[in-house]
C-alpha positions as CSV (number, residue, x, y, z in Angstrom):
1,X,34.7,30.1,11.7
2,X,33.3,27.6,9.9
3,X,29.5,26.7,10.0
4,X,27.0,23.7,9.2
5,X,23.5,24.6,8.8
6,X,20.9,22.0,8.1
7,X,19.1,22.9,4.9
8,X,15.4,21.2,3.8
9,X,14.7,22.8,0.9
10,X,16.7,23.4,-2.0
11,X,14.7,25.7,-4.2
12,X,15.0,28.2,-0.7
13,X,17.9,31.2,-1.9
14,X,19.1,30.7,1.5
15,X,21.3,27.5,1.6
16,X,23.7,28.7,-0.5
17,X,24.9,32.1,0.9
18,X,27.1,31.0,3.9
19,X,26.6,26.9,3.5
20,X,30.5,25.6,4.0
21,X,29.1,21.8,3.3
22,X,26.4,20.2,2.1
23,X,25.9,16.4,4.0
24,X,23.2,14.4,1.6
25,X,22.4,11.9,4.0
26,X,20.6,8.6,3.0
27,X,19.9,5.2,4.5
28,X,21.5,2.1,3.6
29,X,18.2,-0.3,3.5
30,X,16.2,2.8,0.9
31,X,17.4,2.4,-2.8
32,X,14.8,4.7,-3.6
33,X,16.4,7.4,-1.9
34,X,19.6,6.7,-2.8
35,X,18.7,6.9,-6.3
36,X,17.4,10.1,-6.2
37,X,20.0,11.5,-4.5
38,X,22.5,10.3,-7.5
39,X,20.2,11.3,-9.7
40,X,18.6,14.6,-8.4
41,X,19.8,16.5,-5.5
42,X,24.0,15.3,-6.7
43,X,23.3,16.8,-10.0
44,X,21.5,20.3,-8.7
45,X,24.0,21.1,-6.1
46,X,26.6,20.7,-8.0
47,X,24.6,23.0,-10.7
48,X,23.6,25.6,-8.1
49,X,26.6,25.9,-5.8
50,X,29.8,24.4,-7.6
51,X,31.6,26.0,-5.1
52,X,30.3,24.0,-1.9
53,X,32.1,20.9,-1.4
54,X,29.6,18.0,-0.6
55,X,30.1,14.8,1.7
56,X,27.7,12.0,0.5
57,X,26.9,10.0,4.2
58,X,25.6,6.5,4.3
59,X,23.3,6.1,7.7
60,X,22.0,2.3,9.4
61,X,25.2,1.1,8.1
62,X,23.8,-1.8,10.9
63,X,21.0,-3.2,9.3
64,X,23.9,-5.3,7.0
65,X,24.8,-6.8,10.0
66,X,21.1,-8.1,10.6
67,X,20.6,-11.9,10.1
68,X,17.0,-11.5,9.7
69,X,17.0,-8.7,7.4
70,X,17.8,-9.7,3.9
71,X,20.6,-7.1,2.7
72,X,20.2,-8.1,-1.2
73,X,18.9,-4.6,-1.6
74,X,20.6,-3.0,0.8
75,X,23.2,-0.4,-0.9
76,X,26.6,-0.9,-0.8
77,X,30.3,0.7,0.5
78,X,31.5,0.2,-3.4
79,X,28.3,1.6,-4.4
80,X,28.2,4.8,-2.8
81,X,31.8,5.3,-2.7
82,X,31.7,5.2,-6.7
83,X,28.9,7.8,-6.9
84,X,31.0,10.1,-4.6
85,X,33.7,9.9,-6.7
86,X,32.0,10.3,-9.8
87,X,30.2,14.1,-8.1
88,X,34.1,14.9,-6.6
89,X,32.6,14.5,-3.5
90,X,33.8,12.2,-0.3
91,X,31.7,9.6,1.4
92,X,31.7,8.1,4.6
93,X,29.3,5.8,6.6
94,X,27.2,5.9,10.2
95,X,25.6,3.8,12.6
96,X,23.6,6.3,15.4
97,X,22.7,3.1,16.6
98,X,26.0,2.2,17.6
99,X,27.5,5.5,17.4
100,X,29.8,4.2,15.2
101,X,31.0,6.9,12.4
102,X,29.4,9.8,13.0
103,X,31.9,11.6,14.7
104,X,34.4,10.8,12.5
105,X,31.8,12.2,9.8
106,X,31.4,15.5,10.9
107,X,35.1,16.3,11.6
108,X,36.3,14.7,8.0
109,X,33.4,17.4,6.9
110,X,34.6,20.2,9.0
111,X,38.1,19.5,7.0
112,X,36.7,19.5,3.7
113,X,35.2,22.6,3.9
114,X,38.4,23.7,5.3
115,X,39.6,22.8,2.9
116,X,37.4,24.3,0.1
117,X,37.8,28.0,1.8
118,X,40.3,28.9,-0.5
119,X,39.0,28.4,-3.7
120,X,35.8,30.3,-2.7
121,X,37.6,33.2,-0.9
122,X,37.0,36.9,-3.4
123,X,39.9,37.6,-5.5
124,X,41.8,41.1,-5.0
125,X,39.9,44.1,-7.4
126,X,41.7,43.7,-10.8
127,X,41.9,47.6,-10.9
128,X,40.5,50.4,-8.5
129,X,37.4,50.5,-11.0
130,X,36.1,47.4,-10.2
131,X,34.4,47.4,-6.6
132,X,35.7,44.2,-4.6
133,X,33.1,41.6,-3.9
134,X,32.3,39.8,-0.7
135,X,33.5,36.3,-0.3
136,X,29.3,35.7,0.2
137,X,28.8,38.0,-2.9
138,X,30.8,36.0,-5.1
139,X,29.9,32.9,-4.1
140,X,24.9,33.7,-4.6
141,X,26.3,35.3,-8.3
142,X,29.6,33.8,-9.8
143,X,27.5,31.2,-11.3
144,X,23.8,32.1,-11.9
145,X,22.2,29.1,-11.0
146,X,19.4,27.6,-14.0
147,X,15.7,27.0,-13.2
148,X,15.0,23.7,-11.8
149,X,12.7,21.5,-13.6
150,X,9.4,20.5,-12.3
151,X,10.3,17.6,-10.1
152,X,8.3,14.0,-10.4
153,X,7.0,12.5,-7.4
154,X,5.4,8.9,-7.4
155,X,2.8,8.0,-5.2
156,X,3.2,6.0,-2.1
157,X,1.6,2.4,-2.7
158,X,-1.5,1.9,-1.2
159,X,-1.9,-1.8,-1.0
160,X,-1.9,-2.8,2.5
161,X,-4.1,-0.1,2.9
162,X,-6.7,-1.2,0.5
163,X,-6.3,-5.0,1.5
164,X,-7.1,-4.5,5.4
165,X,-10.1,-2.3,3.9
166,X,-11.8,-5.5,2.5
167,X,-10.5,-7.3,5.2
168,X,-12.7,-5.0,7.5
169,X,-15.4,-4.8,5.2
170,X,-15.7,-7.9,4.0
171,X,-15.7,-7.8,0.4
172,X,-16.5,-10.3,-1.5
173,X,-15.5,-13.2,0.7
174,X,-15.2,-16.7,-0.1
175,X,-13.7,-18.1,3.0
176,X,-15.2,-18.9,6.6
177,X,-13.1,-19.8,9.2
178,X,-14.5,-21.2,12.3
179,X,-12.7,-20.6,15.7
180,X,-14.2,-21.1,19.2
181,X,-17.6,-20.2,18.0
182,X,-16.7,-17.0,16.3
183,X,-16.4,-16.8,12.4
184,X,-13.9,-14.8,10.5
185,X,-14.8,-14.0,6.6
186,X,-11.4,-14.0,4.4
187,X,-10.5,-14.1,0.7
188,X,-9.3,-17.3,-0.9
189,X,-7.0,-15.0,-3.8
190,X,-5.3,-13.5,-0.8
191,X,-4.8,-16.5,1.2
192,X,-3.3,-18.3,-1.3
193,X,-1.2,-15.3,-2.6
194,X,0.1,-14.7,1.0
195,X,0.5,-18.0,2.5
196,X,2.5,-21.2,1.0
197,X,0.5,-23.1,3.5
198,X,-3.1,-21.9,2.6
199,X,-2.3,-21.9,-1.3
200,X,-1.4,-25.5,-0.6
201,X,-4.7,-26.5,1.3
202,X,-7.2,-24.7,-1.5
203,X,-5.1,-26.9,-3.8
204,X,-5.1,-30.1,-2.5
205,X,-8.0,-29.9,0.3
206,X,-5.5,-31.4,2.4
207,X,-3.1,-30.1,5.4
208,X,0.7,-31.2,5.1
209,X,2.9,-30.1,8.0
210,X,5.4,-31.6,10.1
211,X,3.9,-30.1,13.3
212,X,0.5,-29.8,15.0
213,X,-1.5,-28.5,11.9
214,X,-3.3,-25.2,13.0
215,X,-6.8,-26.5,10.5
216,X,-9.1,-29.2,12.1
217,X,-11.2,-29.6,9.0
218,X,-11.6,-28.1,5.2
219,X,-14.7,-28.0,2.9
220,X,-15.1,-26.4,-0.1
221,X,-18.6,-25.9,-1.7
222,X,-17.9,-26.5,-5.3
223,X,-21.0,-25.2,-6.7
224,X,-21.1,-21.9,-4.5
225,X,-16.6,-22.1,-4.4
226,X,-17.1,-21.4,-0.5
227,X,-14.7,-22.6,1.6
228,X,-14.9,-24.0,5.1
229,X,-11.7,-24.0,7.3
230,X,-11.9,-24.9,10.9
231,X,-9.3,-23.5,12.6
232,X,-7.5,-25.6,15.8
233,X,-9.2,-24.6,19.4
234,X,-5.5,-23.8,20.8
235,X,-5.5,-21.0,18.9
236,X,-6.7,-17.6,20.5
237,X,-9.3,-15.4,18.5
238,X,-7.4,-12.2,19.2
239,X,-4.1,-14.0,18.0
240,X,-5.9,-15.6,14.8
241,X,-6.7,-12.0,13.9
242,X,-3.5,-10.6,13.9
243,X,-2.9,-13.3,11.3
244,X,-5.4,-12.5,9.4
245,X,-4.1,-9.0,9.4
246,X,-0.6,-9.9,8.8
247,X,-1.8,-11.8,5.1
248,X,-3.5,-8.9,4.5
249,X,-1.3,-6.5,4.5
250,X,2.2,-7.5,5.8
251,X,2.4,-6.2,9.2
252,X,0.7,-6.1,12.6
253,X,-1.0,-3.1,14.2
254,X,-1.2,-4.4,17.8
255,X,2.3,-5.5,18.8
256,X,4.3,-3.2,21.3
257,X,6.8,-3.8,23.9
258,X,4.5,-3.4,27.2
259,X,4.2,-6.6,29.1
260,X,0.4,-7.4,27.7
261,X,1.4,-6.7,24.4
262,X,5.0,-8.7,24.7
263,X,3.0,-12.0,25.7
264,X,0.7,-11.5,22.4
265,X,3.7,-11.5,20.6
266,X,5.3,-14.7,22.0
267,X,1.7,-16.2,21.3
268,X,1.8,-15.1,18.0
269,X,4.9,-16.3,17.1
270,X,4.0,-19.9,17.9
271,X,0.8,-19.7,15.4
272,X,3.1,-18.3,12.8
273,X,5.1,-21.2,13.0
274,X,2.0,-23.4,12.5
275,X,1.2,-21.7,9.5
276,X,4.9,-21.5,8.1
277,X,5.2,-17.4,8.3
278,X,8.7,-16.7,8.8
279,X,7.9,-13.0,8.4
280,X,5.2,-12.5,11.0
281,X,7.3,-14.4,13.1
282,X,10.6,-12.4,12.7
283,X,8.2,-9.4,13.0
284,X,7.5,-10.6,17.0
285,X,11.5,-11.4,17.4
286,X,11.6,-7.3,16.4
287,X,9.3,-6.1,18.4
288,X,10.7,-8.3,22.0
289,X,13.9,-7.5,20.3
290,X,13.2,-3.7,20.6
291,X,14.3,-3.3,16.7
292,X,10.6,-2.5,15.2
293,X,12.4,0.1,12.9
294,X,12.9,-3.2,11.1
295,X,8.9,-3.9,10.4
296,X,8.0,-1.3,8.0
297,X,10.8,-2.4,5.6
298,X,10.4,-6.1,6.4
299,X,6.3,-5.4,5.2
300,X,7.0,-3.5,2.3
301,X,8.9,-6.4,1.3
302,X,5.6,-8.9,1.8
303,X,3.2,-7.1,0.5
304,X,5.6,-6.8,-3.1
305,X,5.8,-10.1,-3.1
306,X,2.1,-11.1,-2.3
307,X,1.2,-8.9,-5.0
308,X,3.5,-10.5,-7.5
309,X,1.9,-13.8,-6.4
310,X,-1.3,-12.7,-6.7
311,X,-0.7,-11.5,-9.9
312,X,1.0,-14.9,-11.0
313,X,-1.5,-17.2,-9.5
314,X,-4.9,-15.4,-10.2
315,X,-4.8,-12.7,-13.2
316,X,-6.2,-14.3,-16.0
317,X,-6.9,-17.4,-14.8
318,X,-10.1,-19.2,-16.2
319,X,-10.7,-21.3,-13.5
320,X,-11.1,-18.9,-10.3
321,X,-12.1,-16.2,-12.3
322,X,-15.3,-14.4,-11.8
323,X,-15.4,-11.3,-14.4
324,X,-14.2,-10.9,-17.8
325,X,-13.2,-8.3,-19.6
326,X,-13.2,-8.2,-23.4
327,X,-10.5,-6.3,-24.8
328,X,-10.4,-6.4,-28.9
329,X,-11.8,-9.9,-28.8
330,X,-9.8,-10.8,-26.8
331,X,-11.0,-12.1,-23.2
332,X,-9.1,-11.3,-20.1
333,X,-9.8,-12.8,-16.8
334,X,-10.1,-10.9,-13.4
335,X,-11.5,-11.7,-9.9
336,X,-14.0,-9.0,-8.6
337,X,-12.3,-9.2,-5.2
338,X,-9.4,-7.7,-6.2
339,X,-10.4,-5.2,-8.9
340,X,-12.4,-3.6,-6.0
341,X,-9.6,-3.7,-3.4
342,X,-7.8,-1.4,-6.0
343,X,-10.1,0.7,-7.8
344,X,-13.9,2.3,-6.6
345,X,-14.6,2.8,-9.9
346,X,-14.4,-1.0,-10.9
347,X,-16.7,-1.5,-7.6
348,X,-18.8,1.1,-9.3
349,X,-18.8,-0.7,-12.3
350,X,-20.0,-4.0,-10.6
351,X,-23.0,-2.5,-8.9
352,X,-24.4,-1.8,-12.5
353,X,-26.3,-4.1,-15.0
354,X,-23.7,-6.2,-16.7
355,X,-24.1,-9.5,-18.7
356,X,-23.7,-12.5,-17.5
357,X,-23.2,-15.4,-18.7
358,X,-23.8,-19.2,-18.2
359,X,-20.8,-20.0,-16.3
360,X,-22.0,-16.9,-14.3
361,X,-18.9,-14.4,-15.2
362,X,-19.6,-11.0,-15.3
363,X,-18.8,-9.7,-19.1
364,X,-18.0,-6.3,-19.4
365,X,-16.8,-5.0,-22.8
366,X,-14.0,-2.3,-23.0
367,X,-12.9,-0.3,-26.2
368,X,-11.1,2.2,-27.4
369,X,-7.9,0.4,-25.5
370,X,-5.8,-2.4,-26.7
371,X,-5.5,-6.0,-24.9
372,X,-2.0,-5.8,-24.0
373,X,-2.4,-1.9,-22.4
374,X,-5.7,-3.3,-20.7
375,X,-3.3,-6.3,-18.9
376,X,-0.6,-4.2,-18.0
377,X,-3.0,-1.8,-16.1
378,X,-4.8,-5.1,-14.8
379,X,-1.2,-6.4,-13.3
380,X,-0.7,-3.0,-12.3
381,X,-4.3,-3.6,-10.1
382,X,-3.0,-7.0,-8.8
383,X,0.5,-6.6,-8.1
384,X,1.2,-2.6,-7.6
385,X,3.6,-2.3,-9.8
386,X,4.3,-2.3,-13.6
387,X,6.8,-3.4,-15.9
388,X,6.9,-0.2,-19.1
389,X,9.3,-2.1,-21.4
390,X,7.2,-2.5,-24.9
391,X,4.7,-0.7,-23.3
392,X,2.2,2.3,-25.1
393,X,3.0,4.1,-22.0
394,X,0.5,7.0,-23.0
395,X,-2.2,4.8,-23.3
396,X,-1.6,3.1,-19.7
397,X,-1.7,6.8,-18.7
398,X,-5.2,7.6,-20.2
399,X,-6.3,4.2,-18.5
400,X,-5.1,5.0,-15.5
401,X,-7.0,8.7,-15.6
402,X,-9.9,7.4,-16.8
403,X,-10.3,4.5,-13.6
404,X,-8.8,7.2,-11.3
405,X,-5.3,5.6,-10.4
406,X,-3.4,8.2,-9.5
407,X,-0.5,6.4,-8.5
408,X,0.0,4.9,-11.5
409,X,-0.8,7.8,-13.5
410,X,2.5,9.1,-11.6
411,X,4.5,6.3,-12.6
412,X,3.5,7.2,-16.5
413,X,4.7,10.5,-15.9
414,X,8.0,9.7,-14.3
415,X,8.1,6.8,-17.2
416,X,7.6,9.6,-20.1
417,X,10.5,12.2,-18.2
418,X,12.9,9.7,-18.3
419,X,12.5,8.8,-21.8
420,X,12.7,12.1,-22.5
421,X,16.4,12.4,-21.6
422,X,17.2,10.3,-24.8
423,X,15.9,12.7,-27.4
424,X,17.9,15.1,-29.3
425,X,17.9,18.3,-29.0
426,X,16.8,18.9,-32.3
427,X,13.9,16.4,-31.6
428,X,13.1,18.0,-28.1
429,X,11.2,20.7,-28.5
430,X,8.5,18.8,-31.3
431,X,8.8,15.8,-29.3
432,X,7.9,17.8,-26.0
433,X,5.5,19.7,-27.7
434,X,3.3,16.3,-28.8
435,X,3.3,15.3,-25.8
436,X,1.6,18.2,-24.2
437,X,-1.1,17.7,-26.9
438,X,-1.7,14.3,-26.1
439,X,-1.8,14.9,-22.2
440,X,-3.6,17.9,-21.8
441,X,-7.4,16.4,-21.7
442,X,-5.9,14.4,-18.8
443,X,-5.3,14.9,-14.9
444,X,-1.4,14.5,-15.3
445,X,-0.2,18.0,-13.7
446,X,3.2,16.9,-13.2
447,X,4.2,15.9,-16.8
448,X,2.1,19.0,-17.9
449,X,4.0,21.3,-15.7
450,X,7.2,19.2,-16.9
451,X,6.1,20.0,-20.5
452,X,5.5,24.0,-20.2
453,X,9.0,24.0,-18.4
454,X,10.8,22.6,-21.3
455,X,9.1,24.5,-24.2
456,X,9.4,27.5,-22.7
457,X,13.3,27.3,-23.7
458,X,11.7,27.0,-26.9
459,X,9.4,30.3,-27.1
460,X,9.7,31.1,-30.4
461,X,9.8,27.4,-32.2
462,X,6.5,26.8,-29.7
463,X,4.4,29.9,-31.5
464,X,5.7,29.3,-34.8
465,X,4.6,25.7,-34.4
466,X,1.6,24.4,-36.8
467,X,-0.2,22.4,-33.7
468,X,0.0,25.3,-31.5
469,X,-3.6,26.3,-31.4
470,X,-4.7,23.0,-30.3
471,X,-2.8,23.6,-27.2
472,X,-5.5,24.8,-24.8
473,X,-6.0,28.8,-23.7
474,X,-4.5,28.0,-20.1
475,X,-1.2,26.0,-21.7
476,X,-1.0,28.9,-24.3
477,X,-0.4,31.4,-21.6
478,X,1.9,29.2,-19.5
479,X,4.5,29.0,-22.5
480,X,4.0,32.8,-23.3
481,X,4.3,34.1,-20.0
482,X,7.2,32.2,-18.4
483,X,9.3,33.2,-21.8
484,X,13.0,32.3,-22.0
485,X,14.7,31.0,-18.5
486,X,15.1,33.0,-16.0
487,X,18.9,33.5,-15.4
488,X,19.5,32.9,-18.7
489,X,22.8,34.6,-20.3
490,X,21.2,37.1,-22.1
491,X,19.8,38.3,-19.1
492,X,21.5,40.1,-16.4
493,X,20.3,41.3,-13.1
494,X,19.8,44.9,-12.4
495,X,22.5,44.9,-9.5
496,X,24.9,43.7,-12.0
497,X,24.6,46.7,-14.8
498,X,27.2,48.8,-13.0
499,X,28.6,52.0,-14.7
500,X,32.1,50.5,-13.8
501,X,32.6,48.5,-17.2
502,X,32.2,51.7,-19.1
503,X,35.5,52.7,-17.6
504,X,37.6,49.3,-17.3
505,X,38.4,47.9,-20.6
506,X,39.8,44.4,-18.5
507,X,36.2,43.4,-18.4
């Protein structure tokens, strides 16, 4: 009788002692996952149980059917279909939604592990020395499966989080908006960086719009740069707020499909029209539509490319700048607004005594780095993300530790790991080895677990090494105490020193 259990963990012994099939399931709309599928959980089952045949399954096959969705990065039949193929496993697509496929899934499993029986079933004792082995037996210890690297994890972005933090706090603002008596504080970098129709009014001081323009007025103080925006009266408070929210970080909190809440959306969807946000305003078609599994995807989406605006229209610009740092002589331009939206320590940093000069920037010097590290962690601030190509990747690292980024001190790590797959092995163990030197002072745990992994393969080379006293006492012990791999050739399990291959000269 065959059976399917549903396994979480890898690393657990369990999975693989009575697993017929493994079904690595991922969604159609998250590359990220798909990636590491190909690249991590393929590779290890195939490593650890070569004997388990595996069925690769695409789910939400339906979002490609979504108009409002865009599909560019969605992943495709050819795609997955090729990655099977590559692994020798099969692949086959679901909609739960629908219902569509996942029958047909499971029974096309069920036959390939039906399949598969026979070439995992015990062979007959080669002579009566030799004690037959279980068909469970055969399959934990025919192939000893190899420690498993220290796996690298990056950080889940942050920045609508730390967006509708200032938006609550009000850091730093620069906008006013009037509506119906109340005022609302905003952020011109964000306006602009979020809205084609706000970045056009700071621009031009002037509203151009085809239908009733949401903005009464607009004044700009040019000696204090505070802005003035009266907003129309047939806009709603409570509905000019969600606005705000949805510039801020992408989505909106307060939508849900009860009566009240459905009339707020059909509201809002009016004033997102005004102000020319297509996205807030298929958000509200999702939620009437009953399809807000769609939102957190569709936000993700906005708040990448806000950031990337935000980076393009603000970092290191001279004109709406208000700090600037000076890297090697070199001056780079910032806006204080967003450097402490990202980072407390750079809101720490402001609250000190820093010079300032006549144009009223904040000056703060910063050494020991180099201009072009000092940007990319800068458009790492402004746009969450960061491009490594050319890039001192170990000096973005000690940046990052030093201001506290953790997140992006995850991305250097994952960055380093995957360089590390192009050295020889000749190089490996020196190369491995000097970067564990240069790491160690710093809070990267992940590549420094990565690091003891790989040299301890090395044992021997690692002591002999001339550096290795400038490794510290705990990393000294790490290498010496984990020793050559466990389940190594060399090494056999006590169960497995039988008497029997005294007598059988087969073996």
């Amino acid at each position: 009788m065959l059976q399917i259990e549903l396994c979480e963990q890898l690393h657990s012994p369990g999975p693989g002692h009575t697993t017929d099939v493994f079904m690595l399931c991922f969604a159609v709309d998250d590359r990220s996952a798909f990636q590491a599928l190909t690249h991590k959980w393929l590779p290890q089952l195939k490593t650890r149980f070569p004997f388990v045949p595996v069925v690769l399954v695409a789910c939400k096959v339906d979002l490609r059917s979504y108009p409002s969705v865009s599909t560019t990065n969605h992943v495709t039949y050819e795609e997955g279909n090729t990655v099977a193929e590559q692994h020798g496993s099969i692949y086959c697509e679901t909609s739960a939604l629908h219902a569509e496929g996942v029958t047909e899934c499971f029974n096309l499993s069920v036959r390939y592990a039906d399949l598969n029986l026979d070439k995992r079933d015990s062979p007959g004792a080669l002579c009566s020395c030799i004690p037959s082995r279980s068909r469970s037996y055969l399959h934990v210890h025919m192939v000893r499966p190899p420690d498993i690297p220290p796996e690298f994890e990056i950080l889940s972005s942050t920045f609508a989080n730390d967006w509708l933090e200032t938006l609550k706090d009000n850091k730093h603002c620069d906008v006013t908006c009037l509506l119906q008596g109340q005022e609302f504080d905003a952020n011109q970098v964000i306006l602009c960086s979020a809205s084609g129709f706000f970045c056009r009014l700071f621009q031009t001081g002037k509203v151009f719009t085809s239908i009733p323009s949401p903005v009464a007025s607009f004044t700009r103080d040019v000696v204090s740069r505070h802005s003035t925006i009266q907003i129309d009266g047939s806009i709603s408070p409570e509905v000019f707020k969600l606005v705000l929210e949805f510039l801020y970080t992408g989505s909106v909190s307060e939508l849900s499909t009860n009566d009240e809440k459905r009339d707020k959306a059909m509201d809002l969807i009016n004033v997102a029209r005004m102000f020319e946000l297509i996205e807030l305003k298929t958000i509200c078609e999702n939620v009437l539509n009953e399809r807000e599994y769609l939102n957190p995807s569709l936000g993700s989406a906005v708040c990448d490319r806000t950031g990337e605006r935000l980076k393009d229209l603000f970092l290191n610009c001279v004109d709406t700048s208000d700090v600037v740092f000076i890297v090697k002589g070199k001056r780079l331009y910032a806006n204080k607004v967003v450097l402490s939206t990202r980072c407390d320590v750079m809101t720490r940093m402001f609250s000190g005594n820093f010079k300032e000069s006549k144009s009223e920037l904040t000056e703060i010097e910063i050494p020991n780095f180099t201009t072009e590290s000092f940007l990319l962690f800068l458009e790492y601030l402004y746009s969450d993300h960061v491009n490594f190509e050319n890039a001192d990747v170990f000096e973005v690292l000690k940046i990052a530790d030093m201001y506290c980024q953790t997140r992006l001190l995850t991305m250097c790590e994952y960055c380093v790991s995957r360089k590390a797959q192009s050295w020889t092995l000749r190089k490996r163990a020196d190369l491995v080895f000097q970067v564990l030197l240069c790491v160690q002072p710093f809070n990267t745990v992940n590549l420094i677990n990565w690091c003891l992994f790989e040299l301890s393969k090395h044992t021997d080379k690692v002591r002999a090494h001339k550096d290795y006293g400038k490794l510290s006492e705990e990393n000294r012990r790490a290498v010496e105490a984990r020793g050559p791999l466990q389940g190594g050739r060399d090494k056999r399990p006590p169960h497995e020193n039988h008497s029997h291959r005294k007598n059988c000269v087969i073996l």
